[in-house]
Structures are given as C-alpha cells and as structure tokens.
C-alpha positions in Angstrom: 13.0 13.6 -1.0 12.1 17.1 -0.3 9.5 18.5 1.5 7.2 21.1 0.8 4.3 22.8 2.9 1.0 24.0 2.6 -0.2 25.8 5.9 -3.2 28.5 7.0 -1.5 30.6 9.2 1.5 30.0 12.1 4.1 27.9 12.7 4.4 25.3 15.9 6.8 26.7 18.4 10.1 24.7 18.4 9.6 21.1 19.9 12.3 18.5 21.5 12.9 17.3 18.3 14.4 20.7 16.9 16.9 20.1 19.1 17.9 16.9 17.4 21.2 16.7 15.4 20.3 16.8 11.7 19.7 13.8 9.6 23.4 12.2 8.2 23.3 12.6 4.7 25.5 9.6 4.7 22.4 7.4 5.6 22.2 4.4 3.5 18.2 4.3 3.3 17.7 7.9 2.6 15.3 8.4 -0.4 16.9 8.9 -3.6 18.5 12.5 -4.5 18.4 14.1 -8.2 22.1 14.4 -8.4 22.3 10.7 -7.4 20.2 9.2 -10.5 22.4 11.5 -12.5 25.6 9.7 -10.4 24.3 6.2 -11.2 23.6 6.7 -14.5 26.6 8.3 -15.7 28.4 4.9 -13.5 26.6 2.7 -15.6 26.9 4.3 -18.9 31.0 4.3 -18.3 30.9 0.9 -17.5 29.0 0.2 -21.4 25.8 -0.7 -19.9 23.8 2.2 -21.5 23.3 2.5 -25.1 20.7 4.6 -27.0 18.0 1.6 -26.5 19.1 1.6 -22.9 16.0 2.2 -20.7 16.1 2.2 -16.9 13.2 0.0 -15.2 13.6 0.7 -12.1 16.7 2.8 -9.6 16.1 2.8 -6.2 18.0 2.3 -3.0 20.1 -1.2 -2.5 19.4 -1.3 1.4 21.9 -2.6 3.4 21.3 -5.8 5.4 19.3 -4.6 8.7 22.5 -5.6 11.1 25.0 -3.5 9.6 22.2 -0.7 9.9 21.7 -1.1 13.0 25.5 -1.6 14.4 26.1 2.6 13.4 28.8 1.9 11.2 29.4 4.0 8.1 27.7 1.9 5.1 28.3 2.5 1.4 25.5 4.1 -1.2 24.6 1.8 -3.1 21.8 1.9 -5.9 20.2 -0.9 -7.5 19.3 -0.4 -11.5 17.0 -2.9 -13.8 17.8 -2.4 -17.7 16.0 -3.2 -20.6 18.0 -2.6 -24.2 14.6 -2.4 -25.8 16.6 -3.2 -29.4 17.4 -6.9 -28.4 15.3 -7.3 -25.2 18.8 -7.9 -22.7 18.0 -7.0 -19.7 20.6 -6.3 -16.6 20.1 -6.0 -12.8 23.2 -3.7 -11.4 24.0 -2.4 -8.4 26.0 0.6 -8.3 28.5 2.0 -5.5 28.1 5.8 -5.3 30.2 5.4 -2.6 32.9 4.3 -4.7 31.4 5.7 -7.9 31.8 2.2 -9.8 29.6 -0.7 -10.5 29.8 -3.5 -7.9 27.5 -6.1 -9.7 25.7 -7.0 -13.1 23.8 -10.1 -13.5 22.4 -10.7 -16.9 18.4 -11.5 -16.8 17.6 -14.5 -19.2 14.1 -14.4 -18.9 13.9 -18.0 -17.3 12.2 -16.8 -13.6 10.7 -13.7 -14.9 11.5 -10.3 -16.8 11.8 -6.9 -15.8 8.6 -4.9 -15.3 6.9 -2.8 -18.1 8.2 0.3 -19.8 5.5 3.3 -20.2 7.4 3.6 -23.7 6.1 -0.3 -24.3 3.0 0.9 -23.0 2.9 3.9 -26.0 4.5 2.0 -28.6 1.1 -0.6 -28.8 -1.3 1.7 -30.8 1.1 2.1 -33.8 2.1 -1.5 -33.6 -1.5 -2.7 -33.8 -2.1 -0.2 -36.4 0.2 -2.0 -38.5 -1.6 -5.2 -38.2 -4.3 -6.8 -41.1 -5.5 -8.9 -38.5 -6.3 -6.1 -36.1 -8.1 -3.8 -38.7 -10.2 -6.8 -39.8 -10.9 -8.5 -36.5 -12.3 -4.9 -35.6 -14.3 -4.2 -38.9 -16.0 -7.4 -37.8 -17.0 -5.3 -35.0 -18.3 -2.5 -37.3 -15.4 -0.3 -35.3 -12.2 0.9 -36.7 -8.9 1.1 -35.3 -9.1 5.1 -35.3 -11.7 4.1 -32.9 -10.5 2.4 -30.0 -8.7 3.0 -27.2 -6.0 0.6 -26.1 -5.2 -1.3 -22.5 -1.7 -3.2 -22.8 -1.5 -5.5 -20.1 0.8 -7.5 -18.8 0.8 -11.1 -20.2 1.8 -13.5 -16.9 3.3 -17.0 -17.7 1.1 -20.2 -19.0 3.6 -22.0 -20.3 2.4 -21.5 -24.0 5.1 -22.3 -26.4 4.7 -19.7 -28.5 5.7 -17.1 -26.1 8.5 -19.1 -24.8 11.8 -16.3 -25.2 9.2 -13.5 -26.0 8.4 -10.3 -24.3 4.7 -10.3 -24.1 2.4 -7.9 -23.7 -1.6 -8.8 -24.2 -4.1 -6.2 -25.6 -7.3 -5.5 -24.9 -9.3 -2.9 -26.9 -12.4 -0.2 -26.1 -13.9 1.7 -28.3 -14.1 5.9 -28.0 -17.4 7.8 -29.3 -15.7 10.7 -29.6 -12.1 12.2 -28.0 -12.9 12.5 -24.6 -15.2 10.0 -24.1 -14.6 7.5 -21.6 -13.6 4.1 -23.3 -14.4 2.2 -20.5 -18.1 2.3 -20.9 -17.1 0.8 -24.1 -15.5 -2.6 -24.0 -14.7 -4.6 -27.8 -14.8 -7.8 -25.7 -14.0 -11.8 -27.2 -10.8 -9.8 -28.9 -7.0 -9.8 -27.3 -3.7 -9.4 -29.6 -0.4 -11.2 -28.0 2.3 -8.9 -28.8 6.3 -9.8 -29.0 7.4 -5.9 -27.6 11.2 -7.2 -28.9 10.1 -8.1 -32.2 7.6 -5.4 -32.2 4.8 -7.3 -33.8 1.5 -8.8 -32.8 2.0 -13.5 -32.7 -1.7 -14.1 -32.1 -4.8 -12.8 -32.3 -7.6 -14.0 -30.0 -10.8 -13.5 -31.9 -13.5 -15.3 -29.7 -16.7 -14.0 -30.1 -18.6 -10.7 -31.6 -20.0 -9.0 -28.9 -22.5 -5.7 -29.4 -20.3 -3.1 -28.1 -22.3 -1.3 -25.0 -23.3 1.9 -26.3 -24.4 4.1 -22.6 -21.8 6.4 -22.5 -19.6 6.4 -18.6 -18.4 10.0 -18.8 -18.7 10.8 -15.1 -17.0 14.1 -14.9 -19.7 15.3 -17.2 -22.4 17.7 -15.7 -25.6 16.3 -17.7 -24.7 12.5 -16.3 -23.5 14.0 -12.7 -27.0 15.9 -12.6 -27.7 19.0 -10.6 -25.1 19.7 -7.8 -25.7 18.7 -4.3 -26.2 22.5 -3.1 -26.8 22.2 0.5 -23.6 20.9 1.9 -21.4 23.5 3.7 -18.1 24.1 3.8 -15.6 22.4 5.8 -12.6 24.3 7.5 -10.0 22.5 9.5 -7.6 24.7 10.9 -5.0 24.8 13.5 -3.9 28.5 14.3 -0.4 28.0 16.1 0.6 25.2 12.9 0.8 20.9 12.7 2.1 19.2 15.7 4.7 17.5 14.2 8.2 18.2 12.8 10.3 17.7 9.7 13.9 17.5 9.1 15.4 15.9 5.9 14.0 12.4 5.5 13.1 12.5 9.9 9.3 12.9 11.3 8.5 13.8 14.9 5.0 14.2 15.6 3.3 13.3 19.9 5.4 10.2 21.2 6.3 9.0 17.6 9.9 9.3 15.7 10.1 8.0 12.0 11.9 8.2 8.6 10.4 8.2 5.4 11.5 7.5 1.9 10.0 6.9 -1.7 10.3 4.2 -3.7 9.3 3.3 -7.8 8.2 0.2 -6.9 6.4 0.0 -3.3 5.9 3.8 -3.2 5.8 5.2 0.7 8.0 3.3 3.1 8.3 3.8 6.6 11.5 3.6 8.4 12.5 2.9 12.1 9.0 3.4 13.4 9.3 4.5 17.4 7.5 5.6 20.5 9.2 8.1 23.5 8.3 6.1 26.0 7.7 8.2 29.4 7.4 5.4 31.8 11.1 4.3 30.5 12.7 8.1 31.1 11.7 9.0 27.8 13.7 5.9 25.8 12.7 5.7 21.9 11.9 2.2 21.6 11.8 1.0 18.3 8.5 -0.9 17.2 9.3 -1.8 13.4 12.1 -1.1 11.7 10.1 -0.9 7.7 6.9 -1.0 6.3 5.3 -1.2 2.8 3.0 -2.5 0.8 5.6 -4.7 -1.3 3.1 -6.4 -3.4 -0.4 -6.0 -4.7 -2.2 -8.4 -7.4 -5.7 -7.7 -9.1 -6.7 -11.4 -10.2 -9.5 -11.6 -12.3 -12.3 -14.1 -12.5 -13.3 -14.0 -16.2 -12.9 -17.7 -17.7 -13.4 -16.8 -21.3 -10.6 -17.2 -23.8 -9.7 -13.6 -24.5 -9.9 -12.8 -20.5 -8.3 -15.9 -18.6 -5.3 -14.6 -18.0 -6.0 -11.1 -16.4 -4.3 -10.6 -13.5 -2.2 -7.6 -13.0 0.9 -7.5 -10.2 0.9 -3.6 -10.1 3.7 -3.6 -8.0 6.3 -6.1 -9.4 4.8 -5.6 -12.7 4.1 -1.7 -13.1 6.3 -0.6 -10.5 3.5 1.1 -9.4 5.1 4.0 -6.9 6.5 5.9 -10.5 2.7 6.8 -11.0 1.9 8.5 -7.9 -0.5 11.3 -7.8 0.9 15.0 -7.3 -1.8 15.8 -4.4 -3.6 18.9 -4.2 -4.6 21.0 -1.2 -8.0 20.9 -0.3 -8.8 18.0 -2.8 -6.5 15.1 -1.7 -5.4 16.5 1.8 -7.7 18.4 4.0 -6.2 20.6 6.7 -2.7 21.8 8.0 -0.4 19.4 5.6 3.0 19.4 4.4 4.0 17.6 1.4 7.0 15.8 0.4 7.8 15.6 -3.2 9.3 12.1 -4.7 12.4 11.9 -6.5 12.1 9.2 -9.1 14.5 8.2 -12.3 12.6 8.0 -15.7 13.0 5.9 -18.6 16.2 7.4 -19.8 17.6 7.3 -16.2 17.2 11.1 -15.6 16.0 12.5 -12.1 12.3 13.5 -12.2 10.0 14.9 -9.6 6.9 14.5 -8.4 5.7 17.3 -6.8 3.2 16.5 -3.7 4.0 12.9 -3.8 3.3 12.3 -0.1 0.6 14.0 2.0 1.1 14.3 6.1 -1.4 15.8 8.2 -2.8 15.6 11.6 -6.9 14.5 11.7 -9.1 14.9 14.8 -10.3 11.1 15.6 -13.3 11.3 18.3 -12.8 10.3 21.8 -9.3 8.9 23.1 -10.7 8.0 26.6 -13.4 9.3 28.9 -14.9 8.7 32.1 -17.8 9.9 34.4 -17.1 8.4 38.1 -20.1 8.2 39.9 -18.0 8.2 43.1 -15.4 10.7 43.1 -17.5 13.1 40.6 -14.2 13.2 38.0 -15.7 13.9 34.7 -12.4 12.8 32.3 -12.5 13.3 28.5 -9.3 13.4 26.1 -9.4 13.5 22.4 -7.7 11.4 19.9 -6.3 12.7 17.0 -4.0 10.4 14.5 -0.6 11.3 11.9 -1.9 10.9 8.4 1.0 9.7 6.2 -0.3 8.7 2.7 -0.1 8.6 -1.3 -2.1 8.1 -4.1 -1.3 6.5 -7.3 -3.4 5.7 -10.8 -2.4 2.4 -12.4 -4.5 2.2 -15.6 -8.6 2.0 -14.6 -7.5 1.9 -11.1 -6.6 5.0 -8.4 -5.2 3.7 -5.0 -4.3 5.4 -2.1 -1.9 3.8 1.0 -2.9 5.7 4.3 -0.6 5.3 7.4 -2.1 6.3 10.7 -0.4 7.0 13.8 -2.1 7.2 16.9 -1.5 9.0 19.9 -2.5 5.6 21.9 0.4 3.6 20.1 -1.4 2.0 17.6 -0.6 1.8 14.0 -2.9 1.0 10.8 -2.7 1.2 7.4 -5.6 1.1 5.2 -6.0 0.7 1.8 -8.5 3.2 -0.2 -9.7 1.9 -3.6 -11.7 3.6 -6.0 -11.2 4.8 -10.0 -13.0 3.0 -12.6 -14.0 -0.6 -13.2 -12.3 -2.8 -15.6 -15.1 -3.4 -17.9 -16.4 -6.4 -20.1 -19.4 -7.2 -22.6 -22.2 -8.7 -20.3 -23.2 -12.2 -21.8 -25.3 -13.9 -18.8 -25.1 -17.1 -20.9 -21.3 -17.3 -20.3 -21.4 -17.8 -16.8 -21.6 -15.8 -13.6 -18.5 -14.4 -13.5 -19.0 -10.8 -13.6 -22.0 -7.8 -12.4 -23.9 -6.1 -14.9 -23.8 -2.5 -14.3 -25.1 -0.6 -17.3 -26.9 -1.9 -20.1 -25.2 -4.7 -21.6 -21.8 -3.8 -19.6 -20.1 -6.1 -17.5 -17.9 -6.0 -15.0 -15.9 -9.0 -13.9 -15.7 -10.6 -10.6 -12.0 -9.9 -9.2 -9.8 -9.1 -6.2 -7.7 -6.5 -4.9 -4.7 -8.5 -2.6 -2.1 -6.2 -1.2 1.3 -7.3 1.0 2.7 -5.1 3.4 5.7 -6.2 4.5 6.4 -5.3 8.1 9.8 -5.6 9.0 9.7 -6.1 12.8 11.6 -5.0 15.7 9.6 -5.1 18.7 11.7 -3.7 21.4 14.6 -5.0 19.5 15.3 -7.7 16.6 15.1 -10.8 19.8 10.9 -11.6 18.0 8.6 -14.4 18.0 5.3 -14.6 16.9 2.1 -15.7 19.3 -1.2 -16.9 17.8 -3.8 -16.2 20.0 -7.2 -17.7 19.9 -10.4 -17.3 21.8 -11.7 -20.4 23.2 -15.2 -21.5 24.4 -15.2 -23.7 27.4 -17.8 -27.1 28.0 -20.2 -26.5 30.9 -18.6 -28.7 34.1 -16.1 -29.1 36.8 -14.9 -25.1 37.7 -17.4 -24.6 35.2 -20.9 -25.3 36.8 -22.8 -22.1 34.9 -20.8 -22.4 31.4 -20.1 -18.9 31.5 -16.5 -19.6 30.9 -14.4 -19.0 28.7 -10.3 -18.2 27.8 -7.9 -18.2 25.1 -5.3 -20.5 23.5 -2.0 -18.9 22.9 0.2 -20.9 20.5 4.2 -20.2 19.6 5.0 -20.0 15.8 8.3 -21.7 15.8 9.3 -22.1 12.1 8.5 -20.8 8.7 6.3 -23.6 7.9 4.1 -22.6 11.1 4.3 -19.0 10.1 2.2 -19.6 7.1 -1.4 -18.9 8.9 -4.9 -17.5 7.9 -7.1 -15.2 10.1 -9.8 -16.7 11.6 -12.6 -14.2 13.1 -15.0 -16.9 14.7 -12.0 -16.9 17.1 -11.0 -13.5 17.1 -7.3 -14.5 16.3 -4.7 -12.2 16.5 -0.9 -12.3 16.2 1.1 -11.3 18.7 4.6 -10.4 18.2 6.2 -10.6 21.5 10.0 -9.9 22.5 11.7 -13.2 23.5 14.0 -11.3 25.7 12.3 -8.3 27.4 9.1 -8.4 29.7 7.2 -5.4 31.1 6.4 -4.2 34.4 4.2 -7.2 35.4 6.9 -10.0 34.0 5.2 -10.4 30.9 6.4 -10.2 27.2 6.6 -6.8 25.4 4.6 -7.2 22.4 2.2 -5.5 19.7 -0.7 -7.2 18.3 -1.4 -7.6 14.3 -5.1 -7.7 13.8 -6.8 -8.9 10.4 -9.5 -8.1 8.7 -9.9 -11.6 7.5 -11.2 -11.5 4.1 -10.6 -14.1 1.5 -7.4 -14.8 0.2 -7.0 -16.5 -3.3 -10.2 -17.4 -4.4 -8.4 -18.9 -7.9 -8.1 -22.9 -7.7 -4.8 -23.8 -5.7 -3.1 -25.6 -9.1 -3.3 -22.6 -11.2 -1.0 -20.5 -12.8 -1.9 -17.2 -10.6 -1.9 -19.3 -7.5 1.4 -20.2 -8.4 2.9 -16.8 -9.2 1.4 -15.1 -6.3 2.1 -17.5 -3.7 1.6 -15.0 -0.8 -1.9 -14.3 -1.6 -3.3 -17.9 -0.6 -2.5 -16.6 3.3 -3.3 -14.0 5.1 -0.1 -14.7 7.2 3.4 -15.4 6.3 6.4 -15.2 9.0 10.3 -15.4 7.9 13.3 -14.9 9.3 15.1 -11.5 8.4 17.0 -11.6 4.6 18.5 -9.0 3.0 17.4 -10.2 -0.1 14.3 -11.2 0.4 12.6 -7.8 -0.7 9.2 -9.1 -2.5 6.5 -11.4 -1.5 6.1 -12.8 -5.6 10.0 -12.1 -6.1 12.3 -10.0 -7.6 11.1 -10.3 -10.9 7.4 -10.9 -11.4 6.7 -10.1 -15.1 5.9 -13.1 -16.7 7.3 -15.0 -13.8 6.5 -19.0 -14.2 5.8 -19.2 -10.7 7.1 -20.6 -7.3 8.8 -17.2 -6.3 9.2 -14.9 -3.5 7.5 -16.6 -0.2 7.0 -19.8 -1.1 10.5 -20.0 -1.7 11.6 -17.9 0.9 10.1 -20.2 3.7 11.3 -23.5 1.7 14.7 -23.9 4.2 12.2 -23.5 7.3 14.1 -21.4 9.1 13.6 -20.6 12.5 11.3 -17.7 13.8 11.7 -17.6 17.2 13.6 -15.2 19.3 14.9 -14.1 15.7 14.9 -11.2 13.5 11.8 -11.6 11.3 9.6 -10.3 9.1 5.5 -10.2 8.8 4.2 -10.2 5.7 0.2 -9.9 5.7 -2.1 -10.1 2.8 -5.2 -8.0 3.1 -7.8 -6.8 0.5 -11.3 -7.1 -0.8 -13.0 -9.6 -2.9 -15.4 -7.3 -5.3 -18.3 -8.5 -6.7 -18.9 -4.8 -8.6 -22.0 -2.9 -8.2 -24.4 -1.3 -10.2 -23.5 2.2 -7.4 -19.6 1.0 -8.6 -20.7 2.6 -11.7 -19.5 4.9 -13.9 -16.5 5.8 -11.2 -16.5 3.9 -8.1 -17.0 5.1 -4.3 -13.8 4.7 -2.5 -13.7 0.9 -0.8 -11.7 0.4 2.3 -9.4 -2.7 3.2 -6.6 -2.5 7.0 -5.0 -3.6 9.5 -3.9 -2.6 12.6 -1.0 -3.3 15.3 -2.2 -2.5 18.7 0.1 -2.6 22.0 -0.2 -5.5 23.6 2.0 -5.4 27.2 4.0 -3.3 25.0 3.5 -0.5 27.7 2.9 -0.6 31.5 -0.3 1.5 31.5 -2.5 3.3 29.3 0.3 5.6 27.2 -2.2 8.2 26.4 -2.8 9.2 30.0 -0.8 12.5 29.3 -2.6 13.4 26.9 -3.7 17.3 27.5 -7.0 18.0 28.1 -8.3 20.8 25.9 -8.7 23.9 28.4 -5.0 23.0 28.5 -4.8 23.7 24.6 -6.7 26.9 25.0 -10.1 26.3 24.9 -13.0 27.8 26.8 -14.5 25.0 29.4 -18.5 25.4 30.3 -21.0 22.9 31.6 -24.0 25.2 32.1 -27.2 23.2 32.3 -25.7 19.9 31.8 -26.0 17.2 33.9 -24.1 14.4 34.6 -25.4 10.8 35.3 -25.6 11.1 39.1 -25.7 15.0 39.5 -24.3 18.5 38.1 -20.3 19.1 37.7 -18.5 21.9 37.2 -16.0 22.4 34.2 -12.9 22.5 38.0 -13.4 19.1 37.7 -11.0 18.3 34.9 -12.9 17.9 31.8 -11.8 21.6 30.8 -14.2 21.1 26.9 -16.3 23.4 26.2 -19.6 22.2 24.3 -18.4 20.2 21.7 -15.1 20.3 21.4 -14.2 17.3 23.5 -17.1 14.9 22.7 -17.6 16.1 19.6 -15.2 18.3 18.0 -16.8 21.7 16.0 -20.0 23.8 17.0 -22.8 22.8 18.9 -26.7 23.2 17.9 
C-alpha cells in the first residue's frame, strides 16, 4: 500500500508518533507489495501451476495465526493464491512462502463445497457465448428485441441441487435491453428470461423462457440534464480547511491520529481492514492498550425476494462470490472525500497474476462532528464546551447495479463505528402486480424487487488483551411492590455467554440489549471489568424461510450475533469458498465443536444491514441508505477520556460572548469556553 495526499496548504508540525521507529517491512500482515505478486506468481508458475489458461482469483496475505503475531517473533511471508485453469475448470488453493520463495501448500478444489469466485474474463466472455445461441436469438425475437440489443448481467448461479448443473461452472444470465449506446439498461428489464451457462464448456444448458413481459420503455438515464431538470442554483459552496494540515500521521502501513494507533491494509476480497486498533491511554502513563486486533466486513449477501422462475435464485455473496475489494473506486478530491485527505492507493493482482494499482483506493480525513461535551454550571459560573471531531477511514466499491461505501469512524471519545453507505442503481424487474407482492413499482411498468443488503464485519477482539468474554446486557422493567412501592423501578440483567452455542444471539431493542465484551482478567479503577460495548441496530436478519437454500449457504445472516473462539482459519462467515457452495459453511460450522468463549481469544462477528422495500424516490439512482454499528467504552476507562480535549481559543481561535447570556446570568469568554460565535456550538459563521 502506498499512500498518496491531497492537502490545501501546510503540513502538521511533527507529532509523538514521528518519533516512532519505522514500520518492519518484515511484518507478516502488511498489505500486498507490487514486486510481491510478481514474487508469487513467478513461485507458482516454477512449480507448473500456471499455464496460459491459468487465471489468478484471488492473492492476498495468508495471515499468521494471531499468537505467533502477537509473541514478536520473526514470521514468514506467506501469500495465499486461488486458481482457475479456465480450459478444464481445475482449480487450486496455494499458499506461497516468499519467505522461502517456494510453494508450501496446494490443495486441489473439486467443486464439492463450493468453487472459486468469478472471473471478470467469465464476466466478458457471456455476450459472445449467448450470441452463439438459437435459443437466445429466438427467445428474444419473442420479445420483439434482438441480441444487438441488450445488455447482459451474468450472475452468480448459487447451489439448488439441480442435477443438471451437478460438476458445472454456472453462471445465470439475465438480460436488459439498451435504446441506444449509452442508455441505461436498467430502466429496461427483458424479464421471465434467464440462460444457465456451463463457463467450462462455454455453452448455454437451459434456457428459462417463463413469460413475455412488455419491456418498460421510460428511459432511467440519470446523469442526463433533460431528466435531472434545471440545477439547484442556490446552494453555496462548502470549504473545509485546516491551515496548519490533518491531525494525524502516516508511516508505511501505521496511522496515528488523537489517542488512536492503527495499521491498515487492503484486501481483494474484504477490501479495507483494520489492524491492531489502540488508544494512548493517559490515566495509564500513556500505555497503548489494544481494543481489537482486525476488522472487516468479511461478508456481504444481497438476497432477493422474487419467487418467479427466472428470478428465484438471485442472491449475490459479493464478497465470497465477486471478491468485491478488486472493484474499489479510485476516489476523487472534492467528490468522494471532502476536506484535508490523504489517500492510500491499493495494490491488487489481476487475472493474469500481475501487480495492478488502484490509485485513491482509501480515503482518510478528519470531519468536524458537533459537540463532544458541554456544560453551563449554574453554581460555579464554568461555561465548558469541547468539540468532537472523528478519523474518517473508508472506501467505495461498484459491484454491478450496486456502489457501496465502508466508513470507519474514530472518535476522540473512544468510540468506534462503522457504517455502511448504499446507494447506485436498483436491480430492476417487469412489474406484474398479478404475480405477487414481491417487488415496488417505481416507473411505469418497472419493478423493483423486494431484497436485502446483510453485511458481516468480523471483529477480531482484544479488549485489553486476548483474556475476553462476552456479556449480554438487558434492560429490565420491575413489578410494582416490596422496595418497589411507586413502580418507578427498574435495572438490567447481565448474562455471561459461555459457549459458541450461546454466542449465537439476536438484538433485541425493546430491551436495549447490548454486548459487552469485558476482559476476564483486568478490572478498572473501581474493581470492575474493562470492556467496550457492541451496539446493534437491530434490523431483520434473514427474512428467507429457515429450510432454504440461501438460509443454508448464508448461515450467518439468520443472527445478528455470532461469538467463536479465535481460528486461524476461520476467515469467512459463509466459508472459504462460497460460489456455488451447497450450504452449511463458515459459522454454522465453525460453532459446531462449541467451543468455549469465555476468558478466551474470540471473535465477534455481527450481521447488520437493511431490508429494502425500493421506492418510487429510489428511482432512477438511489439516495445513499445508511446501515452501523458502534463499540462504545464501557469501564474501559476510568473517567471521561475526552476531558483533555483542547478547547478552541487553545487552537487559535478568537473567544467573545458579547451580548450573550447565559441561563442564570452573563459570562465572560475567562471563564473557559474560549469559542468564539459559532465555532464551538456550531462550527462555521454565525448570522
């Protein structure tokens, strides 16, 4: 990964991190380097696992398991490769020592628990392959269309155990019609049609020719000035500056940035990953104490909820599936980021296994965020205000319809979110009201079908150290009586999760539950655990039937809460391979042995996202929809960690209270608030 800025003006004057010994190069989680895909390519091909069909998958980092990490000891490189010899379909998982520049392990992938994800050159290879079809053109002269016509979405296929795709490598297709080049096919759908294709054999099996629909005919072309109408002319310009440069520090792979330290590395497959997440804790002589150790969103499914026979199967896994971090956005200043920002380019390996780069692949920033705390004492006269401002770490990537961007907030209290931000364009479908209420009309005769957006980040924990447990906490209502004469009573239940099996929970918000994850072994200040708090949105999980075939492949999506005890291998909430995986995979296995989860090393993995019943406003591109979480200190520290905070005379600016009054008399800008109109309550001018 390398690192590229975009600043107004000044640099920051050196900070206790540029005093820092630089980052080893020997780390074993570093993000990948150019000259290493070129390393672990030319390993493989001397070892005879690369042939002119040879593509590469995926390469990324084979992370070492979290104890040898974390004992100092000098680890080996070693990078973990998923082949595909697109002539015969054989497929390899290796892992390669660059350490010892040879392969350590192949394992041969027979297709029994799931193939490797889908190639962009399978992707590109459809429209010819279709076009050599007499089905194809016939079932779309039906249709009044021709294939010159239409626009293609190969998708991936999932498992139903039909037995004609038993050995295949299956890819289904779905078709939209164009008007003209740049039109926007998806205001177009050719809906009741789907072609099964064998990728290997290169040749469509079956053709699912349902029902003629009229193809909608309003064109969706939102980037066009005659359907965006006349500009919105009285908005003025926003500037964000900061004179003297960002607040925080980069060096090689390590952030600095307030009380937080952090690594951060790039992945094809779970995109942005955050390493060793800390907080300088003052109270403790200044003592980084480590909060989680990694954290990603390691899984993401879009089920659908379209019954009909040529759209029962869509659901789309675009992390195990699409290996969605190899489409990430190259951001751009004042578009995707807003402010003082350095970028981070990603170094990824393409098809052929050569190093490519995307340039802008990360965005960090700081953002202003309101009021961090603030008091008017009607005793003493102090009139306290400090700001909060938050880290920004975040990408954006584009699979097919779909743009997403992964947001990482840090903030100067010691809480951490991450939200997801959804928006692109909606996965469209003929509107038939007689087939069911399964999907929103949103233009004349368009449909768009009822699905779900269900994201797992996996937070590997280490809460003061790897000694964790979990803690459900519950709010409880208390019965009027005994000690509780004037029922205005009330408490909370806090219940240890022990095993695996009691790991697997659900959010409940008529109780306010939250998970604490507490350290078995160390207690702060007033005797009580160190912990930080996970707090869920608690929006539906699975809303497919429990016995079907999604609910069986994404196992992790039917709980909002799944607790395990630390693996190495256990990398993916749906498993290591997901592509037409039968199912039964990745957590559900994972917490099969029941391991214990108390006082051990263990990992949260929380499924979060919205249920979207789409819009008529969702249409022709959608407003960006918002789905977090958060982990808040709980006991973590022994006061308010933001009490250091500066004020901002201290930072420079001018500090006047004439003519305002406070709630029980004037004050005078001596008494501490040191803001000037508006830039502590409000940050900007004042009117």
């Amino acid at each position: 990964m390398t690192t590229t800025s975009a600043q107004h003006s000044h640099h920051a004057s050196p900070s206790p991190i540029d005093t820092l010994p630089p980052v080893r190069r020997d780390d074993p989680l570093r993000g990948l380097a150019a000259d290493e895909i070129v390393a672990t390519r030319e390993i493989l091909a001397a070892a005879g696992l690369v042939r002119e069909s040879t593509r590469f998958v995926y390469v990324g980092v084979d992370e070492p398991a979290k104890a040898a990490v974390l004992s100092g000891l000098e680890l080996p490189r070693v990078i973990r490769a998923l082949l595909l010899d697109q002539a015969t379909g054989a497929s390899h998982d290796a892992r390669v020592s660059l350490t010892a520049r040879e392969v350590v392990s192949v394992e041969e992938i027979d297709g029994a628990n799931g193939q490797v994800p889908i190639l962009d050159v399978e992707f590109e290879a459809i429209y010819d392959l279709l076009g050599r079809e007499e089905d194809w053109h016939a079932a779309l002269a039906k249709r009044g269309i021709t294939h010159e016509q239409v626009a293609l979405a190969p998708l991936s296929a999932g498992q139903y155990g039909f037995e004609s795709e038993r050995g295949r490598r299956v890819i289904r297709v779905l078709a939209f019609m164009r008007q003209y080049e740049q039109d926007h096919c998806w205001a177009h759908p050719v809906d009741g049609l789907c072609a099964y294709v064998d990728m290997v054999e290169g040749r469509m099996f079956e053709l699912v020719d349902h029902k003629v629909y009229d193809i909608p005919a309003e064109g969706g072309n939102f980037d066009d000035p005659e359907v965006q109408g006349a500009p919105l002319d009285t908005l003025k310009p926003i500037s964000i500056t900061q004179p003297e440069g960002p607040s925080f520090t980069v060096d090689g792979d390590e952030v600095s940035w307030a009380n937080w330290r952090f690594s951060l590395a790039f992945d094809a497959r779970e995109g942005l990953v955050l390493r060793r997440i800390r907080f300088v804790d003052a109270d403790q002589g200044g003592a980084e104490r480590d909060i989680v150790y990694r954290a990603s969103i390691a899984e993401m499914v879009v089920p659908y909820g379209d019954p009909s026979p040529a759209r029962f199967w869509q659901n789309y896994f675009d992390t195990g599936e699409y290996v969605f971090g190899r489409y990430a956005n190259s951001l751009v200043l004042g578009c995707d980021c807003l402010g003082e920002i350095q970028y981070l380019d990603a170094t990824l390996a393409d098809e052929l296994g050569n190093p490519r780069v995307i340039p802008n692949a990360i965005c960090m920033h700081e953002e202003d965020y309101g009021t961090l705390w603030k008091h008017t004492d009607i005793y003493t006269g102090s009139n306290e205000v400090r700001r909060q401002r938050r880290l920004v770490i975040s990408f954006f990537t584009t699979v097919g319809n779909y743009d997403y961007g992964f947001y990482w907030y840090l903030y100067l209290d010691g809480t951490i979110e991450c939200e997801a931000k959804l928006t692109g364009v909606l996965f469209t479908s003929a509107y038939d009201p007689e087939a069911g209420d399964h999907a929103s009309e949103v233009a004349p005769g368009l449909g768009a079908p009822y699905h779900q957006h269900l994201f797992s980040a996996r937070l590997d924990m280490m809460v003061d150290g790897v000694a964790n447990a979990v803690d459900e906490v519950d709010a409880v209502r208390l019965p009027m009586g005994e000690g509780n004469e004037y029922g205005n009573a009330f408490t909370k239940r806090t219940t240890r999760l022990r095993t695996e099996s009691e790991g697997v929970r659900d959010a409940d918000l008529a109780v306010g539950r939250a998970w604490h994850i507490v350290n078995t072994e160390k207690q702060n200040r007033l005797g009580r655990p160190v912990a930080y708090e996970l707090l869920a949105q608690g929006l539906p999980t699975l809303m497919a039937d429990p016995e079907s075939v999604i609910a069986k492949r994404a196992g992790f999506t039917r709980n909002h809460l799944w607790v395990t005890r630390y693996a190495q291998d256990e990398r993916y909430p749906a498993g290591d391979l997901v592509n037409q995986n039968p199912g039964g995979d990745g957590l559900p296995r994972y917490t099969a042995a029941d391991r214990s989860i108390d006082g051990e090393d263990i990992v949260l993995w929380h499924t979060f996202g919205p249920t979207h019943f789409p819009r008529v406003e969702d249409w022709p591109v959608m407003p960006v929809d918002y789905a977090k979480f958060t982990l808040k200190p709980y006991g973590f520290f022994n006061r308010n960690p933001a009490l250091n905070v500066p004020s901002s005379a201290s930072m420079g600016m001018a500090c006047h209270t004439e003519g305002a009054e406070g709630a029980h008399g004037s004050h005078s800008g001596d008494a501490g608030c040191g803001c000037a109109a508006g830039t502590c309550d409000c940050s900007g001018h004042a009117h």
